[in-house]
C-alpha positions in Angstrom: -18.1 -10.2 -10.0 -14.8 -11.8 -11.3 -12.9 -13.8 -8.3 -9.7 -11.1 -8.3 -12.1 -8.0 -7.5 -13.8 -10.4 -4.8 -10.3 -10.9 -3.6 -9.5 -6.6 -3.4 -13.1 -6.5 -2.3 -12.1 -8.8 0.7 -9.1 -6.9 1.9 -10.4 -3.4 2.1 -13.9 -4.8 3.6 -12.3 -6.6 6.7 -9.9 -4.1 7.2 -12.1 -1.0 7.8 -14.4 -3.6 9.6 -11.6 -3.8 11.6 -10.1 -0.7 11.8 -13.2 1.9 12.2 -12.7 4.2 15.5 -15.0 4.9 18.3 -16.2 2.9 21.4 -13.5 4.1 23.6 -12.6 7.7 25.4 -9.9 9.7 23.5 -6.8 8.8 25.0 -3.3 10.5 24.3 -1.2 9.0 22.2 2.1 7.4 23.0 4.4 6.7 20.1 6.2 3.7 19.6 7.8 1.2 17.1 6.4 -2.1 16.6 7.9 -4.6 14.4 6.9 -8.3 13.5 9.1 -10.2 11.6 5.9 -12.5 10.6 4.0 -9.9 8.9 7.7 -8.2 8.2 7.2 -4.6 8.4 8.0 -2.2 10.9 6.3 1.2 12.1 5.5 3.8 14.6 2.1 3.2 16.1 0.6 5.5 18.8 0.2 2.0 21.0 1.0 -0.9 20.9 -1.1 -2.7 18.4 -3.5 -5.3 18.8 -3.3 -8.0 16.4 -6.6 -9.4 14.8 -6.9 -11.9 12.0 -9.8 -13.4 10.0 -10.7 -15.6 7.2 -12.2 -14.1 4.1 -13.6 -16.1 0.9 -13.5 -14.9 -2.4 -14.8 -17.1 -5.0 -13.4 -20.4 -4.5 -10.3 -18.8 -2.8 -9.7 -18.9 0.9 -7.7 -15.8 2.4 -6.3 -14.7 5.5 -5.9 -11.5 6.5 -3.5 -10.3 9.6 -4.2 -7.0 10.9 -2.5 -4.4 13.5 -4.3 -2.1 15.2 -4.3 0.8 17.9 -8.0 2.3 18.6 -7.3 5.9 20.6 -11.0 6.4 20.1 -10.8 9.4 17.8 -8.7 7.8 15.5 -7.8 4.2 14.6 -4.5 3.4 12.9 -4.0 0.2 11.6 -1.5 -2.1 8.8 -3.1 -5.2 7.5 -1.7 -7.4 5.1 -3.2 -10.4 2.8 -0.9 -12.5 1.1 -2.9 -13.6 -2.6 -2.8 -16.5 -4.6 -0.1 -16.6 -7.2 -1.9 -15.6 -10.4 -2.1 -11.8 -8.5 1.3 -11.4 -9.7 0.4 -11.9 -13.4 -1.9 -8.6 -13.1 -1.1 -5.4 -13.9 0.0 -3.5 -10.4 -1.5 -0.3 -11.1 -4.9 -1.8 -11.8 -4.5 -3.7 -8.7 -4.0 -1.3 -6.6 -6.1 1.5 -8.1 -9.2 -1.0 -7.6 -8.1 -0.9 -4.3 -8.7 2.7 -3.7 -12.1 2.9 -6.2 -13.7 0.0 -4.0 -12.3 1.6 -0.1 -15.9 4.0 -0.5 -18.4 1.2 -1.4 -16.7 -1.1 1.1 -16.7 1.8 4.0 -21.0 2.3 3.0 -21.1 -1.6 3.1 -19.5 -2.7 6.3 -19.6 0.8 8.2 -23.4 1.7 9.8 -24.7 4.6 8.0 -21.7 5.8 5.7 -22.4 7.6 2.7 -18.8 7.4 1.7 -17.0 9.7 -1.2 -13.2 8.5 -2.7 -11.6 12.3 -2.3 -8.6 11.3 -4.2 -6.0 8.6 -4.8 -2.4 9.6 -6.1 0.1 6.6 -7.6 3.2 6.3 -5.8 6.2 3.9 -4.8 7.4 2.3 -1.6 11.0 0.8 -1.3 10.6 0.2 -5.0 7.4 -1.4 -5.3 4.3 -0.1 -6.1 1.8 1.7 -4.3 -1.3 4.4 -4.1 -2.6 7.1 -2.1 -5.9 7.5 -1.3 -8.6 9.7 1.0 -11.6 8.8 1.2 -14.7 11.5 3.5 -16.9 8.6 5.6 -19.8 10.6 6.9 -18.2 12.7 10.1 -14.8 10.7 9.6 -11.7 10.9 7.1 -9.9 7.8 6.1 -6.4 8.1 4.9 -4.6 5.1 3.2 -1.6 3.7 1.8 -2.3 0.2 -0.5 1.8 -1.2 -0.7 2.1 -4.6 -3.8 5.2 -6.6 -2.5 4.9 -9.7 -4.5 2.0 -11.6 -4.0 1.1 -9.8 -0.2 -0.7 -6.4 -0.4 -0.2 -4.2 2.6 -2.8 -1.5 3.9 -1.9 1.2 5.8 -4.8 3.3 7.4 -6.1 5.6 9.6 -9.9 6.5 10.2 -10.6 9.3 12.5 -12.4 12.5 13.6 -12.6 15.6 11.4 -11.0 17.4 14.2 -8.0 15.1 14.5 -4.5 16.0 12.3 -3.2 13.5 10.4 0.1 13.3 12.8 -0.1 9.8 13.6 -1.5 9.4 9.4 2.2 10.6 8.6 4.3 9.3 10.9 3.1 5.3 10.1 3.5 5.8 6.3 7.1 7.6 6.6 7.9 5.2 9.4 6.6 1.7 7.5 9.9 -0.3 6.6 9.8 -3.9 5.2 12.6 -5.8 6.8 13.5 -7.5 4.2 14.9 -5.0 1.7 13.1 -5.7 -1.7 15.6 -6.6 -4.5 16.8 -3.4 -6.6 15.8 -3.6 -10.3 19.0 -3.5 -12.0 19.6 -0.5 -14.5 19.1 -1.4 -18.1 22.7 -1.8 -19.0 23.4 0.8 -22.3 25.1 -0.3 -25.0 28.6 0.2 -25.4 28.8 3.0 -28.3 30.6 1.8 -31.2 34.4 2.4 -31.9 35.1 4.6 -35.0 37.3 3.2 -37.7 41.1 5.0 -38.0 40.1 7.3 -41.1 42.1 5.7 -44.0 45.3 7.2 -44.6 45.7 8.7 -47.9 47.7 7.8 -50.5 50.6 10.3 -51.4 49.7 12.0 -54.5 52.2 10.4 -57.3 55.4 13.2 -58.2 54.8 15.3 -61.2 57.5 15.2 -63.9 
């Protein structure tokens, strides 16, 4: 495997390692908004998060990855983020981040005890103007919904894994809640053109007298 997949491979892996639910009673949720100005994002969590890190290699590449998380024991709802070595910005973004999305099923049956995963579908978007992709993937007797965000050279994960009988309230209101703090810088619009000024007809010469 080429070091960049390694790298996607390294993200999704520790973050569902992370961010699987269970092991806890089902407690109520209690809505909140956390911001770090570190990992600079802000979002509703139903918690306050715990924050976990871990060091992942991929290839000869050393990576960190920072990761928030609430555990309500039906449902776990988490943001990680990995910042990646500069040469990630020389890829194309859409197959970045739709690798993301093929590889969340393999790593979910990897790193998750007896999944038998299934990617249910991944839909291309944008967030604050950079870009980003949808994706639902069916773990066994769970549901993992996820929102992969490329902001330069940091990719962001938003997720939630929980039970089949849980609604995807808390799914909806981190995604629409999720603000960077920095506002990214607009793309300027491709200035047009200025259309080009006509030339005054001629004037016409007066048609000589007849005698």
């Amino acid at each position: 495997m080429k070091p960049f997949p390694r790298i996607l491979l390294a993200l999704i892996t520790a973050a569902l390692m992370l961010g699987a639910c269970g092991g806890q009673e089902p407690e109520q949720p209690e809505y909140q908004t956390f911001t770090n100005t570190e990992a600079n994002f802000s979002a509703d969590f139903p918690g306050e998060p715990r924050r976990e890190s871990r060091t992942e290699n991929a290839g000869d590449v050393r990576l960190n990855l920072v990761h928030f998380s609430v555990d309500n024991g039906d449902e776990a709802v988490s943001v990680s983020y990995i910042d990646y070595p500069e040469a990630i910005a020389q890829q194309d973004p859409t197959a970045l981040l739709d690798s993301i999305a093929e590889g969340a099923a393999g790593a979910a049956d990897g790193n998750i005890e007896g999944a038998d995963s299934e990617l249910v579908s991944k839909t291309p978007t944008t967030v604050e103007g950079h870009q980003a992709i949808d994706f639902e993937v069916d773990i066994d007797d769970r549901e993992l919904q996820a929102r992969a965000i490329l902001v330069g050279t940091r990719m962001y994960l938003m997720q939630v894994v929980r039970e089949p009988d849980v609604d995807d309230t808390s799914y909806q209101r981190l995604i629409e809640s999720f603000e960077l703090l920095e506002a990214p810088s607009p793309t300027p619009p491709a200035e047009e053109s200025p259309a080009p000024e006509e030339s005054p007809a001629a004037e016409e010469s007066p048609a000589p007298a007849q005698t």
